[in-house]
C-alpha positions as CSV (number, residue, x, y, z in Angstrom):
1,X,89.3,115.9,127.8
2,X,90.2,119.2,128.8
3,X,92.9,119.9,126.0
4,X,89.9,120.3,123.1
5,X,88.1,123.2,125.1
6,X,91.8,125.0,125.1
7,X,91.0,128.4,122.9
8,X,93.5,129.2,119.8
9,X,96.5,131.2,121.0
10,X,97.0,134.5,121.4
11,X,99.0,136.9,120.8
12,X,102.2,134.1,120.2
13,X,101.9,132.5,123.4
14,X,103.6,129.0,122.5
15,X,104.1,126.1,125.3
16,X,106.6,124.2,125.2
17,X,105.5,120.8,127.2
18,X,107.9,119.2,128.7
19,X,106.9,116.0,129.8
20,X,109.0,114.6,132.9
21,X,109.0,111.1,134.2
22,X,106.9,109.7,131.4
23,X,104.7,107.1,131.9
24,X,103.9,105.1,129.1
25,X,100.4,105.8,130.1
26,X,98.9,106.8,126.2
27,X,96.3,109.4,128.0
28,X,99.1,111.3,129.7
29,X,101.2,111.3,126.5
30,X,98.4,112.6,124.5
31,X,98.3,115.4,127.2
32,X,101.3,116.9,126.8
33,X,101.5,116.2,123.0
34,X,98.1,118.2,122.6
35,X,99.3,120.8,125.3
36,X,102.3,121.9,122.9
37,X,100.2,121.3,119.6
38,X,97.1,123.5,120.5
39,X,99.7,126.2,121.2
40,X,102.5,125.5,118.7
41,X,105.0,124.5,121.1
42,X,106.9,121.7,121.1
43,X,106.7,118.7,123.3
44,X,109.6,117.0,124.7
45,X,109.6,114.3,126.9
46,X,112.8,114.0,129.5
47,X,113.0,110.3,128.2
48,X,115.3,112.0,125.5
49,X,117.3,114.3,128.1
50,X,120.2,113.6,125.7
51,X,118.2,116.6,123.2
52,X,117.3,119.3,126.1
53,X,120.1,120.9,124.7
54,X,119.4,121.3,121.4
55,X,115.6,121.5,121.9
56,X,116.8,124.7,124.0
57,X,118.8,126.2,121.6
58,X,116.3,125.9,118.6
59,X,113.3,127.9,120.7
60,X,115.7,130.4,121.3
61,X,116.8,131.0,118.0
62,X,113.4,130.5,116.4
63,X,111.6,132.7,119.5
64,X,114.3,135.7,119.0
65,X,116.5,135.2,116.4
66,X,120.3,134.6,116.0
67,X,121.8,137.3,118.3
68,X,119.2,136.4,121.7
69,X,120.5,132.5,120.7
70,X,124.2,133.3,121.0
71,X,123.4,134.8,124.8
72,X,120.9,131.9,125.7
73,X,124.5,129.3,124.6
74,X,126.7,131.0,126.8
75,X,124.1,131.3,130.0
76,X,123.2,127.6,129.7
77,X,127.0,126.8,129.2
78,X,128.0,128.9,132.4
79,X,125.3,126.6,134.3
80,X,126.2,123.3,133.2
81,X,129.7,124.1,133.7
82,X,128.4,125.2,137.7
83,X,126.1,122.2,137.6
84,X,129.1,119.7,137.2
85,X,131.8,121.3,139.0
């Protein structure tokens, strides 16, 4: 499988899989799952779309801190207020 030939990585480069239209298919999930591990990302799969929020919010905060999370709320509450109008 292609994921165990992935180097370590570098200089803080973290993926954050997100996995849309999941399968079921165990090889696929192990994909994306290894994808986000290998880097230390996160996966998410858009079966929980519920969490996209939150999942959002917490890379933000944990990738620049407190200040660079208050600006990422407001831009993604400007959209979904566009989104649904």
């Amino acid at each position: 499988m292609l994921m165990h030939r992935l180097p370590p990585p570098t200089q803080g480069c973290r993926i954050y899989a997100v996995q849309c239209g999941a399968s079921g298919e165990e090889e696929e999930d192990r994909f994306w799952q290894t994808l986000a591990y290998k880097t230390y990302g996160h996966h998410l799969s858009l079966t929980s779309f519920s969490n996209v929020f939150d999942f959002i919010m917490a890379i933000a905060y944990k990738e620049q801190g407190a200040e660079q999370l208050e600006v990422t709320c407001k831009v993604i509450r400007f959209l979904l207020i566009s989104w649904f109008r």
